[in-house]
Each structure stands twice: as structure tokens, then as C-alpha cells.
PADOTI-92147 format. One line per field, with one value per atom (N, C-alpha, C, CB): x, y, z; atom name; residue number from 0. Coordinates in steps of 0.001 Angstrom, whole numbers, plus 500000, padded with zeros to 6 digits. Glycine has a CB too. Layout:
# residues N
x c(X,...)
y c(Y,...)
z c(Z,...)
site c(CA,...)
pos c(NUM,...)
This chain:
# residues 214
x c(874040,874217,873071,874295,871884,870868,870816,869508,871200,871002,872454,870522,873338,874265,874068,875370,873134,873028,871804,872632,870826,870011,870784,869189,871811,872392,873313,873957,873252,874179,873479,874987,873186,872660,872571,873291,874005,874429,873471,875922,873659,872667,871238,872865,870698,869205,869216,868547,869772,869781,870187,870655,870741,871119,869974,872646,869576,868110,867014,867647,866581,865614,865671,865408,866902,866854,867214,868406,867679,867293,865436,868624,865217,863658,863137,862972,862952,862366,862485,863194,863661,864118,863530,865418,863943,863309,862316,863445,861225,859877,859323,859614,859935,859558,859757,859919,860757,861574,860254,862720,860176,859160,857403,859450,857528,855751,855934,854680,857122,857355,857240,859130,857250,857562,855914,859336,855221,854172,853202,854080,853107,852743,852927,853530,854393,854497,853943,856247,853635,853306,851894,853911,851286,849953,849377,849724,850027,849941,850287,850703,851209,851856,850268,853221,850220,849462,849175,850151,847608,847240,847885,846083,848192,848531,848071,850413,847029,846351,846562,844913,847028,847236,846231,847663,844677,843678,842563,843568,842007,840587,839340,840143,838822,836978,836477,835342,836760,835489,835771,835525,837700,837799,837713,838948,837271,836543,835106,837205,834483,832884,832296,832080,833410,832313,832127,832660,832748,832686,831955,833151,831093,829731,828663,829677,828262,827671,826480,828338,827105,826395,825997,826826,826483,826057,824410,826983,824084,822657,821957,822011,821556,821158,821672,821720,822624,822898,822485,824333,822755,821831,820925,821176,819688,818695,817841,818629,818719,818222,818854,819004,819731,820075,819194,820052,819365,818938,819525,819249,819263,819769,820637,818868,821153,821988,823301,821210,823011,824534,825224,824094,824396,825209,826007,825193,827314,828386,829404,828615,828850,829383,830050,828584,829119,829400,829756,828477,829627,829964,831723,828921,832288,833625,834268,834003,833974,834466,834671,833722,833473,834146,835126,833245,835164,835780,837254,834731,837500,838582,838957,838702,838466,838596,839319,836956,838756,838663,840097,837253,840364,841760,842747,842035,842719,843551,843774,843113,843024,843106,843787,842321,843326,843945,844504,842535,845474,846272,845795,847238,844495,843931,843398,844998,843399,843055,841643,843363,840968,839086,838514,838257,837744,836708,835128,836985,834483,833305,832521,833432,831489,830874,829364,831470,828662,827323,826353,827314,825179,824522,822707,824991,822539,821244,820206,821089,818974,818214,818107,816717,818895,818991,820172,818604,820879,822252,823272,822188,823178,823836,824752,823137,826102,826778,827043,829092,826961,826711,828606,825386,828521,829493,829692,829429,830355,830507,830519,830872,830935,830714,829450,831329,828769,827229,826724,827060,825479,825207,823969,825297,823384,822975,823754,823008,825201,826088,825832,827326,826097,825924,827604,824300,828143,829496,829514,830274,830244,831011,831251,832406,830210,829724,828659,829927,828678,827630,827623,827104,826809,826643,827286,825551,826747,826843,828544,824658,829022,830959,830814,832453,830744,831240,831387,831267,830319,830131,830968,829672,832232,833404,834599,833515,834330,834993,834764,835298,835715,835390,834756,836419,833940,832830,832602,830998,831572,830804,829556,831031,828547,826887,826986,825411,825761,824783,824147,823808,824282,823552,822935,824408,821029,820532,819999,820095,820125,819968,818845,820384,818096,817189,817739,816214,817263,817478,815909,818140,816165,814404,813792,815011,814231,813660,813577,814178,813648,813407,813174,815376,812151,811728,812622,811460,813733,814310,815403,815074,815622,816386,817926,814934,819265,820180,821134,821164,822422,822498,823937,821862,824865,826223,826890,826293,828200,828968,830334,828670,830860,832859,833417,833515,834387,834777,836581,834380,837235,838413,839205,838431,839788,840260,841466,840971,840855,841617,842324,841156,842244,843455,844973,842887,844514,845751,847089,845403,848142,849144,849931,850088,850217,850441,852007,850065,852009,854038,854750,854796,853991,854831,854801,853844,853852,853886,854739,852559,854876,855573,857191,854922,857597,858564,859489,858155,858443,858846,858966,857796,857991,858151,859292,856919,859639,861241,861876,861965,862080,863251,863179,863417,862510,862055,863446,861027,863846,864698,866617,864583,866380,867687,867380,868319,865924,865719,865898,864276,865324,865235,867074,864779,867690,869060,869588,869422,869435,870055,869081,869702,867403,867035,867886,864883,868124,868840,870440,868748,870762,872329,872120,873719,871661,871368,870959,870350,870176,869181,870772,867683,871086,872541,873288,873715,873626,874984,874406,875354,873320,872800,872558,871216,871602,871086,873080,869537,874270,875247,875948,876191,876201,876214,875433,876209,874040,873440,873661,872403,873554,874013,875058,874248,876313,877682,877583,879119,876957,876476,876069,875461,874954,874429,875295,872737,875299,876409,877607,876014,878286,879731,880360,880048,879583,879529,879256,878928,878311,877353,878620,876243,878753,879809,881075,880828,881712,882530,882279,883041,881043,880122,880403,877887,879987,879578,880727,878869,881587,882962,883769,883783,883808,883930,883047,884090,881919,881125,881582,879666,882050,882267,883987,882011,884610,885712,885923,886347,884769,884468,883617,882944,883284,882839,883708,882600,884492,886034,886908,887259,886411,887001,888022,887427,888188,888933,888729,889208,888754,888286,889103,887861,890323,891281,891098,892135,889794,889060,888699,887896,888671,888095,886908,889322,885978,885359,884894,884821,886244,885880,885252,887443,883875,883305,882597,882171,883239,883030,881740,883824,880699,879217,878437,878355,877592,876883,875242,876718,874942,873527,873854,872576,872477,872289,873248,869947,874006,874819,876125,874719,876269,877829,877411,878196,876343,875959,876240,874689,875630,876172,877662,875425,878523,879794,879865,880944,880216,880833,880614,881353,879085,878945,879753,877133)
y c(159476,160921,161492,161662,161104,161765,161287,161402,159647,159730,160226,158040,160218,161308,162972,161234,162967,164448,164218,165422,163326,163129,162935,161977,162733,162243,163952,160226,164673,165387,166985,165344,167182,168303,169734,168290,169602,170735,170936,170743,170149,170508,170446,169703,169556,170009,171513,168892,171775,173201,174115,173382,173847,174902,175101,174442,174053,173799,174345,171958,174028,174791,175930,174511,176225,177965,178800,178423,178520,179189,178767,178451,178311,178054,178836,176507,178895,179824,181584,179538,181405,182951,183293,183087,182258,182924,183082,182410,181968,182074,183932,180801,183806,185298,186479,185579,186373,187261,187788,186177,186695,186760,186904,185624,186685,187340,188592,186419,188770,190418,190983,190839,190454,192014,191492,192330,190511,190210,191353,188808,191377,192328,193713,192058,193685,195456,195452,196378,194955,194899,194877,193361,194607,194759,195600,194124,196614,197705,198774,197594,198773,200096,200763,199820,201866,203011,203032,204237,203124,203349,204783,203187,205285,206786,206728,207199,207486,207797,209513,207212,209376,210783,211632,210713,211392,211908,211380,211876,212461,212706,211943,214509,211490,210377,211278,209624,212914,214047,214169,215741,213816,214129,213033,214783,212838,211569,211282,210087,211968,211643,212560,211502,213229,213691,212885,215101,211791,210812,210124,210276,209542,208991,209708,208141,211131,211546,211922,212251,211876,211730,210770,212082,209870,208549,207470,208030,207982,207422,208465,207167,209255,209798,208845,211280,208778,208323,206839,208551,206510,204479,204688,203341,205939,205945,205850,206168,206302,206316,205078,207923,204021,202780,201338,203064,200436,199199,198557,198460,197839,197387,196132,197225,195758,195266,195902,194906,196913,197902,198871,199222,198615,198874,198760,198428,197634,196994,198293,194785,198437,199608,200656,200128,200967,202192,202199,202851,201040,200917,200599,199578,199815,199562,200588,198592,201230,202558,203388,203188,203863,204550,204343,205043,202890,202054,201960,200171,201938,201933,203497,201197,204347,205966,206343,206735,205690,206375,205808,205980,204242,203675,204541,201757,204787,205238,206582,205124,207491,208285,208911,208230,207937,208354,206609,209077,206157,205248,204209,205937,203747,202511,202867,201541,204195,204347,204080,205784,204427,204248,202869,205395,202502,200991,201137,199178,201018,201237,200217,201241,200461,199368,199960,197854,198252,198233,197389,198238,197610,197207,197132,198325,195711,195360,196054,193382,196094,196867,195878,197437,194731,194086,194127,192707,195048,195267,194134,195256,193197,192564,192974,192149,192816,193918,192486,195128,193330,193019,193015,193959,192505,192535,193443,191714,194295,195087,195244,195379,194025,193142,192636,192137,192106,191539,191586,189899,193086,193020,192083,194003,191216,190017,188788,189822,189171,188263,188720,188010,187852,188689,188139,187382,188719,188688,188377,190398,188291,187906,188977,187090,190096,191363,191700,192199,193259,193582,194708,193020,195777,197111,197359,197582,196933,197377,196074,196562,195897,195613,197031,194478,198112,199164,200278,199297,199793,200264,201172,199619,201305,201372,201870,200512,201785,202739,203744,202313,204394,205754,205611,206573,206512,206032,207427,204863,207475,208709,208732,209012,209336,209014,207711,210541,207291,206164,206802,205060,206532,207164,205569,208320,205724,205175,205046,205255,204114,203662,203580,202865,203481,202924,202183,203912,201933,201614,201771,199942,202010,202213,200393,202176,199704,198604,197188,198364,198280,197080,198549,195546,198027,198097,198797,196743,197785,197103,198469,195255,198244,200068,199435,200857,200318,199327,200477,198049,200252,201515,201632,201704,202888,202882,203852,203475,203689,204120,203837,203805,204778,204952,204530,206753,203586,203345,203836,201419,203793,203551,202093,204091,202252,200769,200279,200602,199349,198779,197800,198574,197230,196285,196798,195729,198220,199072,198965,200542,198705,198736,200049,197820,200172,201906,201523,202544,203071,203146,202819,204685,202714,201973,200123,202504,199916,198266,197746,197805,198700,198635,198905,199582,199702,199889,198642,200465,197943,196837,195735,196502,195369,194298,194493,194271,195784,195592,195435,196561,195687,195292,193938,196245,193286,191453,190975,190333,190545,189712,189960,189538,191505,191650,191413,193253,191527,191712,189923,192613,189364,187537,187589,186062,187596,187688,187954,188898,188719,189659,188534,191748,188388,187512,185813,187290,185531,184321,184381,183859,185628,185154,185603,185654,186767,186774,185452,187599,184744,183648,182599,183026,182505,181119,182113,180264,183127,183724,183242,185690,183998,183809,182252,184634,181221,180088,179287,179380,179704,179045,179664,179079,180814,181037,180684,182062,181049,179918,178588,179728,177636,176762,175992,177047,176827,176612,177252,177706,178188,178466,177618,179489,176820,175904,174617,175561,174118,172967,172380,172135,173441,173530,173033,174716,173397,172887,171516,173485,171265,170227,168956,170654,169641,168372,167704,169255,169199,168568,167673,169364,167999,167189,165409,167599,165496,164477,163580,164535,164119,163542,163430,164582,164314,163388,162848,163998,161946,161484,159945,162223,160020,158969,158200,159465,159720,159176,158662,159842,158909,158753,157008,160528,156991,155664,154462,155567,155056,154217,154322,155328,154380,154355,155393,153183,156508,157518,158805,157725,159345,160357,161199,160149,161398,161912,163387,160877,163362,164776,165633,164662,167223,168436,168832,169822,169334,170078,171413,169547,172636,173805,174896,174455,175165,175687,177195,174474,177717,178950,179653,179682,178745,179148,178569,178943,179554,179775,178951,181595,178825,178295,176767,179094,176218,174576,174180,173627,174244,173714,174030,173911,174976,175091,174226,176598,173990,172864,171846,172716,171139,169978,170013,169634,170877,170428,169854,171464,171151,170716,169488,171573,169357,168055,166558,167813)
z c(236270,236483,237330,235123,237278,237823,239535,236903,239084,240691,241646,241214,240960,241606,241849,240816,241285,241397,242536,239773,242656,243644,245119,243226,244650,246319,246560,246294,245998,246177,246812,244781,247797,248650,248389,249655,247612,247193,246007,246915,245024,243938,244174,242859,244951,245368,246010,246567,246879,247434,246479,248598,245617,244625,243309,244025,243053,241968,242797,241532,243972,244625,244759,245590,244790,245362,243886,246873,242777,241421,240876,240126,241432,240950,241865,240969,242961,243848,243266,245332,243564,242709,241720,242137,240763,239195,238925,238123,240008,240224,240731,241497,241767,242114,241605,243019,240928,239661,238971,238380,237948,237219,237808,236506,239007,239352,239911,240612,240384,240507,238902,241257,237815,237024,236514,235446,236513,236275,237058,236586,237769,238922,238628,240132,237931,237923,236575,238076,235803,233998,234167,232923,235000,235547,236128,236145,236662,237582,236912,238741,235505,234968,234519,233430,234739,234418,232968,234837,232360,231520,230732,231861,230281,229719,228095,229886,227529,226569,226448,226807,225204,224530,224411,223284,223979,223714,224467,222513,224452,225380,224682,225476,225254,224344,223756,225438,224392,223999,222580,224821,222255,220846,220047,220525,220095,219092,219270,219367,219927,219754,219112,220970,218354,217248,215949,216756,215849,214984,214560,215115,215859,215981,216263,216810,216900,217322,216219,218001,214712,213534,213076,212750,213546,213197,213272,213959,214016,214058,213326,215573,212938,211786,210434,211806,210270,209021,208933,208705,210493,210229,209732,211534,210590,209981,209167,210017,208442,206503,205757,205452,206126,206665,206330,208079,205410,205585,206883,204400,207817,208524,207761,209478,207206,206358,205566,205618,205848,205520,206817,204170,207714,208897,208675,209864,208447,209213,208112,209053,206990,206227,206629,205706,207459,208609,209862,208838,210379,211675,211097,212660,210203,210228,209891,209531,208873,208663,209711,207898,210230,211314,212867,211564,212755,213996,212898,214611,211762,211441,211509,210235,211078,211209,212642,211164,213560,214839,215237,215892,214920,215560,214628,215397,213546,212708,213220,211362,213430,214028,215503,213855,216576,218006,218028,219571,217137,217657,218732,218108,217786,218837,220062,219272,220562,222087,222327,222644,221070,221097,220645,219904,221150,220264,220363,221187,219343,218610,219100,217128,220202,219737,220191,220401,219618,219162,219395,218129,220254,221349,220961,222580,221415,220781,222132,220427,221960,223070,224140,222636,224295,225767,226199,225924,225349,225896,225366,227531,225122,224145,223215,223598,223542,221918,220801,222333,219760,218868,217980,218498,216693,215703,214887,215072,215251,213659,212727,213250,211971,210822,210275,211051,211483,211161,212496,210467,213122,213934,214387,214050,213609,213528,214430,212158,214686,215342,216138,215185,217313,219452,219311,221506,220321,220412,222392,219638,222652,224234,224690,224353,225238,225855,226150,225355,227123,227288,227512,227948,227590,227772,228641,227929,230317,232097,231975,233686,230880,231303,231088,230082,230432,230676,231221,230286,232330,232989,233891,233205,234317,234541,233850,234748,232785,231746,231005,231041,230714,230105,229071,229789,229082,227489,227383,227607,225942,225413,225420,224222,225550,225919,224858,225424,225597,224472,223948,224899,221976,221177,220652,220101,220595,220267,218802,221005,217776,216803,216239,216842,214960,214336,213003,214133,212370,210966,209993,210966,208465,207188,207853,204164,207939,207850,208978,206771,210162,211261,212745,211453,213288,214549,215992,214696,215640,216853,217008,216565,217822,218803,219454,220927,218178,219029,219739,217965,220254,220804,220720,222215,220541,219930,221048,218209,221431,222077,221633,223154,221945,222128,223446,222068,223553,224940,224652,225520,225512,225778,225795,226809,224494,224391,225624,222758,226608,227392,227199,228142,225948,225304,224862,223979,224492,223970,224692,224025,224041,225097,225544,224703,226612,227153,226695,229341,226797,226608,227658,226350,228988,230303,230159,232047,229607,229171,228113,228686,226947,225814,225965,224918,227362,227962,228173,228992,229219,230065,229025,231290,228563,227402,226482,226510,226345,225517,226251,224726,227534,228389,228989,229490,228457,228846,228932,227408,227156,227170,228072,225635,227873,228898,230486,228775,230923,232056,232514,232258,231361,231718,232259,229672,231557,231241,232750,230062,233353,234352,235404,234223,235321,236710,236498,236815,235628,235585,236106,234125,235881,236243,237303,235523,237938,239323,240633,239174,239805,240231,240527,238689,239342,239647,240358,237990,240538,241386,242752,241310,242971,244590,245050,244816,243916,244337,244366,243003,243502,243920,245525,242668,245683,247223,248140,247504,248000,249060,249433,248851,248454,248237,249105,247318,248214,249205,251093,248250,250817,252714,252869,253405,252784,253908,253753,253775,252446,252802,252420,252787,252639,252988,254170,252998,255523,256490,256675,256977,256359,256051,255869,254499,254785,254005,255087,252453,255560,256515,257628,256974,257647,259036,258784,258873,257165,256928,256961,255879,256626,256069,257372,254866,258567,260175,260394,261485,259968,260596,259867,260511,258503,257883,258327,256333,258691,259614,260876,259718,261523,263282,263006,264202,261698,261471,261891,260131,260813,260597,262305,259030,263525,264586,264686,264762,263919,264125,264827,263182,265663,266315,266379,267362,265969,265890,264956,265472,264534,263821,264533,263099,263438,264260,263236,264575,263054,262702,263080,262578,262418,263194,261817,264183,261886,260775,261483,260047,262394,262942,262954,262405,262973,263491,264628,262487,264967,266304,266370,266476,264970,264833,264531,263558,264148,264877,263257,265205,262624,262195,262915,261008,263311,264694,265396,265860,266079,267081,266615,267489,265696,265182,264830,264060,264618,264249,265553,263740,266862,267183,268292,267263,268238,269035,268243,269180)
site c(N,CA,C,CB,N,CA,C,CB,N,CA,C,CB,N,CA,C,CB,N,CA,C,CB,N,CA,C,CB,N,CA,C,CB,N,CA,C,CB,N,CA,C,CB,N,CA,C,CB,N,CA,C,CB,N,CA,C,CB,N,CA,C,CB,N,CA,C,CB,N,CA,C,CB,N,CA,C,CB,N,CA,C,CB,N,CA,C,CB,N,CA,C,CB,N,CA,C,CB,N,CA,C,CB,N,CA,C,CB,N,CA,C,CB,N,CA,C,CB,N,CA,C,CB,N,CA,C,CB,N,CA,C,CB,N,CA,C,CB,N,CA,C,CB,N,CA,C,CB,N,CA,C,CB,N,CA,C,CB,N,CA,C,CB,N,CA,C,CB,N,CA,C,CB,N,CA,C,CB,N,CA,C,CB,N,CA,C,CB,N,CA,C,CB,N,CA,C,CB,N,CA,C,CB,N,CA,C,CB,N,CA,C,CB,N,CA,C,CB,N,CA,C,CB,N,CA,C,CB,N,CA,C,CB,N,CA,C,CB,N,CA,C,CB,N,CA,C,CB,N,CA,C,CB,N,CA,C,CB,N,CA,C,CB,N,CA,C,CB,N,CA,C,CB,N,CA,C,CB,N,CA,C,CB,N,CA,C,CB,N,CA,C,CB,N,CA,C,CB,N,CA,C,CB,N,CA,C,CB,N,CA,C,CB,N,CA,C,CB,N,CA,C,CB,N,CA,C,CB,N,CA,C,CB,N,CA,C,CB,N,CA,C,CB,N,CA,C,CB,N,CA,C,CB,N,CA,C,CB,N,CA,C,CB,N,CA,C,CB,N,CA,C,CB,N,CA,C,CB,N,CA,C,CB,N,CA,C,CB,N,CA,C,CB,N,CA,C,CB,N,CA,C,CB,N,CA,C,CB,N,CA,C,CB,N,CA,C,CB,N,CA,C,CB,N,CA,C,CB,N,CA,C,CB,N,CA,C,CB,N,CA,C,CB,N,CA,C,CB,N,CA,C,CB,N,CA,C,CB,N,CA,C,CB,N,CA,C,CB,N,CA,C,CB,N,CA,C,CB,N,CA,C,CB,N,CA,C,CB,N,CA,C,CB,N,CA,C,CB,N,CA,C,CB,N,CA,C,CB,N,CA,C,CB,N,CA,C,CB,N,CA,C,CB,N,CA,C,CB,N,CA,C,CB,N,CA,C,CB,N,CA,C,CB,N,CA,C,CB,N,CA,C,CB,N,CA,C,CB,N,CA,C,CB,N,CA,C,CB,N,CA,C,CB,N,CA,C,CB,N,CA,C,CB,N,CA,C,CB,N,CA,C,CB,N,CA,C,CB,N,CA,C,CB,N,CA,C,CB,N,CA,C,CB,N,CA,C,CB,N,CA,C,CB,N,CA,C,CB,N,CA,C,CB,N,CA,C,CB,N,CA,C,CB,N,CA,C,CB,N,CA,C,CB,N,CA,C,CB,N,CA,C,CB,N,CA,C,CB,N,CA,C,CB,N,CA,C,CB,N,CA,C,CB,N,CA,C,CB,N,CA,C,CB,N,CA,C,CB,N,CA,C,CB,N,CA,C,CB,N,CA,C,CB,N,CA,C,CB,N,CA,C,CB,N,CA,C,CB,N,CA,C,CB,N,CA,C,CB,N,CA,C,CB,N,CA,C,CB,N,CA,C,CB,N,CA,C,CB,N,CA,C,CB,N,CA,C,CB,N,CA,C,CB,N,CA,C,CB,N,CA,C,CB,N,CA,C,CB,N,CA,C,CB,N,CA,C,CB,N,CA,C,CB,N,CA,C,CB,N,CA,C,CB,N,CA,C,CB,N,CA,C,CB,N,CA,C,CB,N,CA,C,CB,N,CA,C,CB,N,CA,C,CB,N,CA,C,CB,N,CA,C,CB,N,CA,C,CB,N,CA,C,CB,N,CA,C,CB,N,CA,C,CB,N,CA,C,CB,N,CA,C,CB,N,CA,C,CB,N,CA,C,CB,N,CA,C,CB,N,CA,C,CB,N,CA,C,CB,N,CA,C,CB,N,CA,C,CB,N,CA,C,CB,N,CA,C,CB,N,CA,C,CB,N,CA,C,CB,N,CA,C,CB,N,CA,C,CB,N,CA,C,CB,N,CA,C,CB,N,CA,C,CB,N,CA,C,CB,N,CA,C,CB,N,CA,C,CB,N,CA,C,CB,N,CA,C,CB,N,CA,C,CB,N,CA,C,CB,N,CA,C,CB,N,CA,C,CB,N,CA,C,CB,N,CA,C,CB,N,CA,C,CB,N,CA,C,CB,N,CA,C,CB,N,CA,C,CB,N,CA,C,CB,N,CA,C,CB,N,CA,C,CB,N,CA,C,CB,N,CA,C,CB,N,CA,C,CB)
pos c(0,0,0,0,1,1,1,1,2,2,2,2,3,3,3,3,4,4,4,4,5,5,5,5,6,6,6,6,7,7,7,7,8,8,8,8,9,9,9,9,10,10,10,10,11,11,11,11,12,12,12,12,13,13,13,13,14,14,14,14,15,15,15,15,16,16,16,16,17,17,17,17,18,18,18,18,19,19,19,19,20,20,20,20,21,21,21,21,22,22,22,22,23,23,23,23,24,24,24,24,25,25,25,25,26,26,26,26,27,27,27,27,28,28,28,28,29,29,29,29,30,30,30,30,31,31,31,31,32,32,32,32,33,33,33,33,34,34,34,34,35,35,35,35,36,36,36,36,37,37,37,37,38,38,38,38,39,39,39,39,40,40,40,40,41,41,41,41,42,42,42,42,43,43,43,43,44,44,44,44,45,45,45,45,46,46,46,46,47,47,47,47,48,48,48,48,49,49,49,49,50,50,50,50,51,51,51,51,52,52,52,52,53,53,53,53,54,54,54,54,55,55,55,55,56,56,56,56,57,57,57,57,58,58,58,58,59,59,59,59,60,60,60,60,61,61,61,61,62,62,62,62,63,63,63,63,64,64,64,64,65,65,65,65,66,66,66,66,67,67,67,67,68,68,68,68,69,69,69,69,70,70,70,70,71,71,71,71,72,72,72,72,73,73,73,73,74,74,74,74,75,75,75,75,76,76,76,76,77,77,77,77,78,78,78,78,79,79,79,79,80,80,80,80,81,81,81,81,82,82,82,82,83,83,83,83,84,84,84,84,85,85,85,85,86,86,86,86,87,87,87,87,88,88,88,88,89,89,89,89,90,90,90,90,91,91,91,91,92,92,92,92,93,93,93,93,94,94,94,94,95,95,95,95,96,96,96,96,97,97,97,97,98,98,98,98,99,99,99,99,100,100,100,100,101,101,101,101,102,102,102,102,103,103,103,103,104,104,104,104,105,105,105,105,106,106,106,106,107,107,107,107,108,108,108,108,109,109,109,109,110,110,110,110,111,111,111,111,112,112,112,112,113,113,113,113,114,114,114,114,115,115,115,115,116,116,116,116,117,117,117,117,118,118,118,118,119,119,119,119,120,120,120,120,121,121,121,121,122,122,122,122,123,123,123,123,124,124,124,124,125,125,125,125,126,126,126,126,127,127,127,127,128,128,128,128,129,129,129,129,130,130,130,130,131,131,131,131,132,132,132,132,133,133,133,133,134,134,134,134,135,135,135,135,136,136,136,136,137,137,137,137,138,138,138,138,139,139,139,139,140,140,140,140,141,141,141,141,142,142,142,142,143,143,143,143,144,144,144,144,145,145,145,145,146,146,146,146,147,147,147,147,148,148,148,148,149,149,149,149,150,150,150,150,151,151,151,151,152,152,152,152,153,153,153,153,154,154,154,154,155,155,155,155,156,156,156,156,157,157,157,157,158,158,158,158,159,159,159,159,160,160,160,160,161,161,161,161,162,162,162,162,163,163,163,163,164,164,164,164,165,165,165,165,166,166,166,166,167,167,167,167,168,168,168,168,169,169,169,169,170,170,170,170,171,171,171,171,172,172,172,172,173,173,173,173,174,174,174,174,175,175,175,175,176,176,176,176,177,177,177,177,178,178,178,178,179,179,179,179,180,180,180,180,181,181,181,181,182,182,182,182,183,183,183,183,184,184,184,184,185,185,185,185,186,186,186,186,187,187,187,187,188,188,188,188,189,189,189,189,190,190,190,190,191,191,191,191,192,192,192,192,193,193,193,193,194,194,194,194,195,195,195,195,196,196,196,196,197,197,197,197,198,198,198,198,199,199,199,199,200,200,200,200,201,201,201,201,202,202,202,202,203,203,203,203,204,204,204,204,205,205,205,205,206,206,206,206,207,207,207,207,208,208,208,208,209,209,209,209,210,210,210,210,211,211,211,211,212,212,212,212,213,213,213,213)
């Protein structure tokens, strides 16, 4: 079966050209799912009054019960404006830190946020350590917008629609290019057999009309 289908033109041209398609299909909506517009309901200004008390209250603070307060209010704030805000918390080399245990360094840094909407840097102390850390509100860019949440429900009908599209077109193409083709082949296998007594009239002007009718 396979190597019949290897010999058969039609189905290579027809497998290539639904893969091509579906390929592009899908980096087109990749592209647009990438490009849809952030849209956030609420403003950073309303939510920085959340933290803006907050280093006062580290203050008086073991540095060991931080994470007390830092989760609380990072749970407060998502609960609040629907995930749009994220809490975080920054050692004095800029290093952010864990919410949980700012003793942990985490896979960040201050100047990533550089670029995003934020609320001043409010700087930290704690009763029992030195060290100066520093707290901000950003705009959660993980959040998914209602134009992303859009598209992603319309996935599985949209798969649906680039696939049958993909076989309608990759089977007409297909049959366009060798349809002709075939007849070619099939006077060529008769002109074998000493018969010339064939026509091949496939009513085109480009280098497959040429080849017929030579």
C-alpha cells in the first residue's frame, strides 16, 4: 500500500499541499493569538493602595513572617482585580525574590520590568535584618485577555473548518496539476506500445499544454 501510494503523484501532490496549508493555517492564528491586544479592566493606581501600607507593616516584621504578608496580600489583590496584578519582591541587587520564602531568589529581576506597567518601588526593612528589599505591583502579563480567551474557544471549530478547507483545496489542486499529467502519461505508455493513433487534448497554454501537445 505505501509504495503504491509512493508511486502515485496525485497523492504526493495532494499530502504536500494539505500539509503546507494546515501548516500556515495554524501559524496564521498563532500570530494573531500573539498579537490580540492586552485589555485589563482596572487601572495599577487601583490597587496600589494595597501595598502602599505595606512596608510599614514589614517593618515591625521578623523577616521570617514576611511571606505572611506578602501572600496575603498577592492573594487579596488577584482576588480582587481578577488576576490582572502580581506582587512582587526584590532583594537590594534587584534579584526578586519568593513570596513564600524571600530567602528563595526566583528566575527574575527588577530592570525585566522595566517595560511594564508598575507602581513606584516601595522599599522594605524588616525588626531583624539590615538588608533593604524592595516591593512593587506590576501588571500581570500572563493573564489571559478576553481577545485570547475568545480565540482559544474558537480553536476546536476553527481546527475543524482549517482541515476541511485544507483537504477541499489540497484535493483540487491536486486533481489540477495531475489530471493532465496522467493523460500524458497514459499516451506516452500507448505511443510505447507503437500506437500513435492518440490525442491528448487537455486545453492549456502553460508547459503542461506544451507537453501534451508535443
Amino acid at each position: 500500500m505505501i509504495r503504491k501510494i509512493k508511486s502515485r503523484l496525485s497523492v504526493k501532490v495532494f499530502s504536500l499541499t494539505l500539509l503546507l496549508i494546515t501548516v500556515c493555517c495554524f501559524i496564521t492564528y498563532t500570530f494573531i493569538l500573539q498579537a490580540a491586544p492586552q485589555n485589563y479592566q482596572y487601572d495599577i493606581e487601583d490597587a496600589e493602595w494595597w501595598i502602599c501600607f505595606l512596608p510599614d507593616d514589614l517593618s515591625r516584621e521578623n523577616k521570617e513572617y514576611a511571606y505572611v504578608w506578602l501572600e496575603s496580600t498577592d492573594n487579596e489583590i488577584q482576588n480582587s482585580y481578577e488576576n490582572e496584578f502580581k506582587l512582587h519582591f526584590f532583594q537590594s541587587d534587584g534579584q526578586e525574590v519568593s513570596l513564600h520564602d524571600i530567602n528563595q531568589p526566583i528566575d527574575g529581576h527588577i530592570t525585566d520590568f522595566d517595560k511594564i506597567e508598575k507602581t513606584k518601588a516601595y522599599t522594605v526593612t524588616f525588626v531583624d535584618s539590615d538588608s533593604l528589599y524592595t516591593l512593587l505591583l506590576t501588571k500581570n502579563t500572563e493573564k489571559h485577555t478576553q481577545t485570547e480567551e475568545a480565540i482559544q474557544r474558537t480553536l476546536p471549530a476553527l481546527c475543524i473548518v482549517i482541515l476541511a478547507g485544507s483537504i477541499i483545496s489540497a484535493f483540487f489542486y491536486s486533481w489540477y496539476m495531475t489530471a493532465p499529467i496522467k493523460k500524458v502519461s497514459k499516451l506516452s505508455k500507448q505511443m510505447a506500445d507503437m500506437d500513435f493513433s492518440g490525442f491528448c487534448p487537455v486545453g492549456r497554454t502553460d508547459e503542461i499544454g506544451v507537453l501534451s501537445d508535443s
